[in-house]
C-alpha positions as CSV (number, residue, x, y, z in Angstrom):
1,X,84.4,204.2,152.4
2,X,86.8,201.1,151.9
3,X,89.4,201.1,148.9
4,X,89.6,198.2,147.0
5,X,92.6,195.7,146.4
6,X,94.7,196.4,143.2
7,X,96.5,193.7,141.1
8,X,97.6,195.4,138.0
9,X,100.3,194.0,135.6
10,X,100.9,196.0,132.8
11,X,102.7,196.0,129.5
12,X,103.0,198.5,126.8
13,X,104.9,199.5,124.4
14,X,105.6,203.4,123.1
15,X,107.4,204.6,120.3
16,X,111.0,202.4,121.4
17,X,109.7,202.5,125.0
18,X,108.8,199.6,126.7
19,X,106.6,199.7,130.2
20,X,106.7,196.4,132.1
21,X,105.5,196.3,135.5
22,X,103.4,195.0,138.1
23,X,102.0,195.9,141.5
24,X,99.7,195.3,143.9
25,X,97.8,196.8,146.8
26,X,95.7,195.5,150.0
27,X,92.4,197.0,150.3
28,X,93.4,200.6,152.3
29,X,97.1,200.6,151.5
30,X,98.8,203.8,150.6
31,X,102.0,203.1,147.8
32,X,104.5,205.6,146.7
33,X,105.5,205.5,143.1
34,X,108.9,206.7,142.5
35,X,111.4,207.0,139.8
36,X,113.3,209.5,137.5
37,X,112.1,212.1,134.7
38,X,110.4,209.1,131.6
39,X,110.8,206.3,134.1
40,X,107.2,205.0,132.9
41,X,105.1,206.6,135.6
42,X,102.3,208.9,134.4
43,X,101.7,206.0,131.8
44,X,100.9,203.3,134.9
45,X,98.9,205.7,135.7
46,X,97.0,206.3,133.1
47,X,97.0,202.8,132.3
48,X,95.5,201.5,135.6
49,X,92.7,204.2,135.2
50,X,91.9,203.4,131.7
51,X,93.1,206.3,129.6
52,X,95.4,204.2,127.4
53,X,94.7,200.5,127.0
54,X,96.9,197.4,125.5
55,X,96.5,193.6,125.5
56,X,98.4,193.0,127.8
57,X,97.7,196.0,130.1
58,X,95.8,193.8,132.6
59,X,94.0,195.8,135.8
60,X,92.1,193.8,138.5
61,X,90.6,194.9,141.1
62,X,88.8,193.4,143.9
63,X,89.3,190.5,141.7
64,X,87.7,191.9,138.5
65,X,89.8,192.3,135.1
66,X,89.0,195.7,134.1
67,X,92.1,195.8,131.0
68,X,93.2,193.4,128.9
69,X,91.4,193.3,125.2
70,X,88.4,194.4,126.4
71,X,89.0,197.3,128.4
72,X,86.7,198.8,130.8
73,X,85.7,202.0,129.9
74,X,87.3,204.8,132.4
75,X,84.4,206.0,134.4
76,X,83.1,202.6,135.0
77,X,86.2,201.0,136.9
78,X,85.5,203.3,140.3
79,X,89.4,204.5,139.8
80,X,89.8,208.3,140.4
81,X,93.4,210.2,139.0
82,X,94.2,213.0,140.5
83,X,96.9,215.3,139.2
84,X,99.0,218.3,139.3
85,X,96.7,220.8,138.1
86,X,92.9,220.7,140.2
87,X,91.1,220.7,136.7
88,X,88.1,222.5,138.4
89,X,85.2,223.4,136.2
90,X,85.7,227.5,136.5
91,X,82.1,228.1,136.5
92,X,81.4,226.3,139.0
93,X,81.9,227.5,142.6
94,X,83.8,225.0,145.0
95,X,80.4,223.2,146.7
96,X,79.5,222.7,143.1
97,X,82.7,221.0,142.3
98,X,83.1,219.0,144.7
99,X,78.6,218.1,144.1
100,X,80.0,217.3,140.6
101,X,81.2,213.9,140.9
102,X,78.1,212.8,143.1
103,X,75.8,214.0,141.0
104,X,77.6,212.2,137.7
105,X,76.9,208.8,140.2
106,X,73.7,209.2,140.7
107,X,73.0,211.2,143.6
108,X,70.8,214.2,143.7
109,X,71.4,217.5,143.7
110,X,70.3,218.2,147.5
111,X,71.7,215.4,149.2
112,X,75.0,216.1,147.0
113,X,75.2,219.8,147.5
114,X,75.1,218.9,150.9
115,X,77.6,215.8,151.2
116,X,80.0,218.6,149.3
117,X,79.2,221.2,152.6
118,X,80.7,218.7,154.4
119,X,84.0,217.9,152.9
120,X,84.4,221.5,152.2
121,X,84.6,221.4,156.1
122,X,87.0,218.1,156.2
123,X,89.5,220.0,153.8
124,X,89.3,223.0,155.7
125,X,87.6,225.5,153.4
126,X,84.4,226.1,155.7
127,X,83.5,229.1,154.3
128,X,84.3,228.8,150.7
129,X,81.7,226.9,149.4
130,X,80.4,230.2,147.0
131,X,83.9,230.7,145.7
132,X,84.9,230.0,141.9
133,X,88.3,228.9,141.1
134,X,89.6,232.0,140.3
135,X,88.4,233.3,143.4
136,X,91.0,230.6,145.3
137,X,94.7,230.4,145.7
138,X,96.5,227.2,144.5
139,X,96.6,225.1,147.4
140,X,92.8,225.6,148.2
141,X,91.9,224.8,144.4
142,X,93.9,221.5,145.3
143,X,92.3,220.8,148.2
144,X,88.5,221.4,146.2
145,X,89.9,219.4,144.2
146,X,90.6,216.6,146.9
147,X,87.4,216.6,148.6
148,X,86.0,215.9,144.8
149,X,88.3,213.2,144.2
150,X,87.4,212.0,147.6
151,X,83.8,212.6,147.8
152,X,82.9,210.0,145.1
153,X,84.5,207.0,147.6
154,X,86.7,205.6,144.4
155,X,87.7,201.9,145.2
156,X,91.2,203.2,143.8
157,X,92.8,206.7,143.6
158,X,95.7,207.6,141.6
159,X,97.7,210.7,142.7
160,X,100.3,212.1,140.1
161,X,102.4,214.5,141.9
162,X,99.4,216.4,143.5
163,X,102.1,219.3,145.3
164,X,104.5,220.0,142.7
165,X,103.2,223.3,141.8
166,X,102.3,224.6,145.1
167,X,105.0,226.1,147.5
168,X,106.3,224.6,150.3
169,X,104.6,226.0,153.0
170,X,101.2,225.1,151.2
171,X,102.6,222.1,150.1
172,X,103.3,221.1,153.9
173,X,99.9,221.8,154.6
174,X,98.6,219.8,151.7
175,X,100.8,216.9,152.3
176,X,99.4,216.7,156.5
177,X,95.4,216.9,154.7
178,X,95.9,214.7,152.6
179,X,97.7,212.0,154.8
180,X,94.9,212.9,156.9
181,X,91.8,212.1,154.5
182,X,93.7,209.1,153.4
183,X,93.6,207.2,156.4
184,X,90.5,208.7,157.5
185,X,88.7,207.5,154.3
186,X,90.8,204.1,154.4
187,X,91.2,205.0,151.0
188,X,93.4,202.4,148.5
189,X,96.0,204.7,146.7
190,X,99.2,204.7,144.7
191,X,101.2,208.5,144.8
192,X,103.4,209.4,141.9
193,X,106.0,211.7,143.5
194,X,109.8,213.1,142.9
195,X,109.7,214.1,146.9
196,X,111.0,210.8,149.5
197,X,108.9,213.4,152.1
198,X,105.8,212.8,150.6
199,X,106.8,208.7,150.4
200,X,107.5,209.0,154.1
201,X,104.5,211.3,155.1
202,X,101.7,209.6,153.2
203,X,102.7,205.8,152.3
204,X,103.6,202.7,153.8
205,X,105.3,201.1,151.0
206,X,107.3,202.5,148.2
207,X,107.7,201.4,144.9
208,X,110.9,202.6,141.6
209,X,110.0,202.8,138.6
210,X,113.3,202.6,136.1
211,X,113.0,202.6,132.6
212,X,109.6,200.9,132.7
213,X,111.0,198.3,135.5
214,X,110.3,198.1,139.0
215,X,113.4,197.9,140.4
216,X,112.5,197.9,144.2
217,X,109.2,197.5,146.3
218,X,109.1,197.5,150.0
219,X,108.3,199.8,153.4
220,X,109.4,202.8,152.5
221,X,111.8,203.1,155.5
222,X,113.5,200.0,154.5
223,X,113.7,201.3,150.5
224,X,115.7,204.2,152.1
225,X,117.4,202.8,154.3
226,X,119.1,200.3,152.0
227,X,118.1,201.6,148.3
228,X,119.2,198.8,145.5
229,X,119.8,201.4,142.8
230,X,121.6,204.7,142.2
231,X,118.1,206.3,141.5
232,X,117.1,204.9,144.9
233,X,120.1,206.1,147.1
234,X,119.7,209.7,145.6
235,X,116.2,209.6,146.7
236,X,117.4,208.6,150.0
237,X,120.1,211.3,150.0
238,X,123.4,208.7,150.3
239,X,126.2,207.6,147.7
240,X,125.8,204.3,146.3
241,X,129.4,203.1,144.9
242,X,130.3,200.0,143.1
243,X,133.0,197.8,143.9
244,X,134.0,194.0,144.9
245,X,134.9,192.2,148.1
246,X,138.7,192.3,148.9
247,X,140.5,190.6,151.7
248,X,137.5,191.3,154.0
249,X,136.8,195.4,152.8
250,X,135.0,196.9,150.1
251,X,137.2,197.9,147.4
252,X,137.0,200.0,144.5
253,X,139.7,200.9,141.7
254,X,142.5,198.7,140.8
255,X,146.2,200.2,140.7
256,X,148.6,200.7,143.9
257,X,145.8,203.0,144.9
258,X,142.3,201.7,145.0
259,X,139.7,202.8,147.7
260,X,139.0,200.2,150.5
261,X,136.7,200.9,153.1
262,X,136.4,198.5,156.0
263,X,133.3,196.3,156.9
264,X,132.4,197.0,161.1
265,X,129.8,194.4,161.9
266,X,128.7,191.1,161.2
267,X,126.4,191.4,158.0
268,X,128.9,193.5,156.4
269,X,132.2,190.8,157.3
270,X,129.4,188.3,155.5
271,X,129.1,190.1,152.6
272,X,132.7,191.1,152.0
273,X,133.7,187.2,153.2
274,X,134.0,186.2,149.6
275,X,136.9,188.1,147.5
276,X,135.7,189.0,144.3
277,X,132.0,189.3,144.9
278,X,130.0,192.5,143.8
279,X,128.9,194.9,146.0
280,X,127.7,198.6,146.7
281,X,128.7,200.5,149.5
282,X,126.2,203.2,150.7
283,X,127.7,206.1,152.1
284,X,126.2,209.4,153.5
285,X,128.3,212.2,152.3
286,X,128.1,213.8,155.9
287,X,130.5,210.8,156.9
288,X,132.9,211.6,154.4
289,X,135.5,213.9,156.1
290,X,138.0,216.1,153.8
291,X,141.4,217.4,154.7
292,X,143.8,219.4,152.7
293,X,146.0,216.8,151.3
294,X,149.2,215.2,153.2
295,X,152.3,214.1,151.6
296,X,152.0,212.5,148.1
297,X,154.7,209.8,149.0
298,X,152.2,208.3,152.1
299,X,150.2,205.4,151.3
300,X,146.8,205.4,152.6
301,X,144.8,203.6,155.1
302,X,141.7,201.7,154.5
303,X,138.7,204.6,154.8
304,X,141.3,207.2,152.8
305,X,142.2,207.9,149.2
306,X,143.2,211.0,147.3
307,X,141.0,212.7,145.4
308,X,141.0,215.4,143.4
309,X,138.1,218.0,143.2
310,X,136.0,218.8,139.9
311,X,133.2,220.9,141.3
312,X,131.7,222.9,144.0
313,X,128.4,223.4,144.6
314,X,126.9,225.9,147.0
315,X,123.9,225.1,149.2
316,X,122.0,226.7,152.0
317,X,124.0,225.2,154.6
318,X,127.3,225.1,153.0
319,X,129.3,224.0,150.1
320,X,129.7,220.3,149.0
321,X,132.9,219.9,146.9
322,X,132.6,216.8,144.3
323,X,136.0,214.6,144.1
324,X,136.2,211.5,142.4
325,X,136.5,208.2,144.0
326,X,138.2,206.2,141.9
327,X,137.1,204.5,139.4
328,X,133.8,206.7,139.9
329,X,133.1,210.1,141.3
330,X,130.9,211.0,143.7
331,X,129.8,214.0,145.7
332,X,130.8,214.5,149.7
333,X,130.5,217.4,151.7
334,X,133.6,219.6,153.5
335,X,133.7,219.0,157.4
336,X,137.3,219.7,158.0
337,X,138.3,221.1,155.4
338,X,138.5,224.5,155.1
339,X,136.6,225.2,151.1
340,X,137.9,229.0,150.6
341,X,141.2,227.7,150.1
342,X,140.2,225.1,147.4
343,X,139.0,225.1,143.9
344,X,138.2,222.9,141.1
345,X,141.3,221.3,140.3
346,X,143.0,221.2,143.7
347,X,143.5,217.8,145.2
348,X,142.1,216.5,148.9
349,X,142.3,213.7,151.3
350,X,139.2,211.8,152.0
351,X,138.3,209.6,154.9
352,X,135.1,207.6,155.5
353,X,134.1,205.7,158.4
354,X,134.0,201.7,158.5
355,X,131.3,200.7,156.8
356,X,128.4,199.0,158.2
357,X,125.3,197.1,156.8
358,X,121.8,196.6,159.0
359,X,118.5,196.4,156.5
360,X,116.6,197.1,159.4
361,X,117.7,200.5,160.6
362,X,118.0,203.9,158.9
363,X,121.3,204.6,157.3
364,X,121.2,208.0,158.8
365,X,125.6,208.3,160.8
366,X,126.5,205.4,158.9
367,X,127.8,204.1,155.7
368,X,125.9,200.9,154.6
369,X,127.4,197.6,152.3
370,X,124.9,195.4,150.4
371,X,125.2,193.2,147.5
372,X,124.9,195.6,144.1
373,X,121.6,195.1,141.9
374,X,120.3,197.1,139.4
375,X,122.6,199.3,139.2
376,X,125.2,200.9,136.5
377,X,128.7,201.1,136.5
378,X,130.7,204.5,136.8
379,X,128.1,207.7,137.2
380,X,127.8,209.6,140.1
381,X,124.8,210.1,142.5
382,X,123.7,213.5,143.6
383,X,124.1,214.4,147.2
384,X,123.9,217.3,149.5
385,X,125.9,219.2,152.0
């Protein structure tokens, strides 16, 4: 089985909401589709598989227009969607399931029955074949449910968050199957998911959706390593921050006090070069050092500002405190600083490490400058400890 290549560009419009995008995959390409709660992605879905339709909802693939005003009908376009529940037919036990879609294209029931036995064994269920649904746990329905979805060689399927209601552990072993089957089956795919894990487990590019716009496309390493939207860098787990090019540092805030972090390597002396211009500095919060604070009448250095904090958060690891960073807050976690001693309210010194820029690395130990796009003023990204 060989996937086929998608070129889909699709417009629609829903009660004040508007969906405008476009994508496209190679024949066997994995994509990751992320974005936030209504960004638009449940509807690409649906659109790209045929379950809502619009003139200009236009779906090609291998070269074949399958939308547009004269939609194919769903079960003839060869597109498979897969979501969070398995949607197994209860009566049925798993070999019959996964027999199900065969025998709806045409193959009979031996040679199906037995084409199920087998994926049965490729998802690891060797065994289970006589089992109903209710005679399964949640991440074995899911993986009946894979085999089916697999089984019927679909030149495109559609995943919409397919592990969001197992638990992690069976998630885990979900996730490793079906990055397995994928590749195995050399299957063309596009994954709806809130998880960068899954983006980084089971695709090779990765795609956000924002308010019905794609916003960024590109290997998923490189997304995450140098995200061009707040959305983006929560996904990747950093602090994107707005600000302008100042006498050769980022700089944020206006006053006798704004926040200036330096610029450590080439690219990032290029992009703050020219006083004025826009940028976004990326910073992990586990750069971001906090201190209880020093004498009010100092002046800080570039890398240090005052700050005052307005929440604390507890995590597994630790606590992260939340001061702001003027003119915008953001979240950083406490290294130094000792966080029994402090509450909402109390003020700290923060310190952040010159910044750097390289597109081609991760920005895992570093903080990361590149020209702002798509982004919002003011706001403040979540972040960890």
């Amino acid at each position: 089985m060989t996937g086929g290549a998608l070129d889909a560009r699709v417009v629609l419009e829903r009660r004040g909401f508007r969906l405008d995008a476009q994508l496209a995959l190679a024949p066997g390409e994995v994509a990751a589709l992320m974005g936030p709660s209504g960004a638009g992605k449940s509807t690409l879905l649906a659109a790209i598989a045929g379950l809502v339709h619009g003139p200009e909802a236009h779906v090609r693939i291998d070269g074949a227009e399958l939308g547009g005003a004269r939609p194919v009908p769903p079960q003839r376009r060869g597109v498979v969607l897969l979501g969070q529940e398995p949607r197994l037919f209860p009566h049925l036990t798993a070999r019959d399931n996964i027999a199900f879609g065969m025998r709806a294209h045409g193959l009979p029931r031996h040679t199906a029955r037995t084409e199920a036995q087998r994926w049965l064994g490729r998802v690891g269920l060797e065994g289970f074949g006589d089992r109903r649904p209710a005679e399964l746990s949640g991440g074995q329905q899911q993986r009946v449910a894979l085999a089916r979805a697999l089984a019927t060689a679909p030149r495109i399927l559609l995943l919409d968050e397919p592990l969001t209601s197992l638990d992690p552990e069976t998630a885990g072993e979900v996730r490793a199957l079906l990055s397995e089957q994928l590749r195995a089956a050399d299957a063309t795919a596009l994954v709806v998911t809130h998880d960068a894990l899954d983006a980084a487990s089971l695709a090779s590019r990765l795609l956000i959706l924002e308010e019905g716009v794609v916003t960024q496309a590109g290997a998923v390493r490189e997304v995450l390593a140098a995200p061009a939207t707040r959305f983006a860098a929560a996904v990747a787990g950093t602090n994107r921050l707005l600000g302008v090019a100042d006498g050769g540092c980022w700089r944020s805030g206006g006053g006798p006090h704004p926040v200036i972090l330096r610029a450590d390597d080439e690219a990032s002396r290029r992009a703050v070069s020219r006083d004025g211009a826009p940028l976004a500095a990326l910073v992990r919060p586990a750069d971001v050092e906090l201190e209880t604070l020093g004498s009010p009448q100092r002046h800080p250095d570039a890398g240090e500002w005052e700050a005052r904090i307005v929440r604390l958060d507890h995590t597994p690891g630790a606590r992260a405190c939340r001061p702001p960073i003027r003119p915008s807050p953001s979240t950083y976690p406490p290294t130094r600083w000792r966080p029994s001693r402090s509450r909402p309210g109390s003020r700290c010194d923060c310190g952040s490490p010159p910044a750097r820029c390289d597109s081609r690395a991760s920005c895992r130990g570093r903080a990361m400058m590149a020209p702002s796009a798509h982004d919002k003023p003011g706001g403040a990204p979540a972040a960890r400890g």
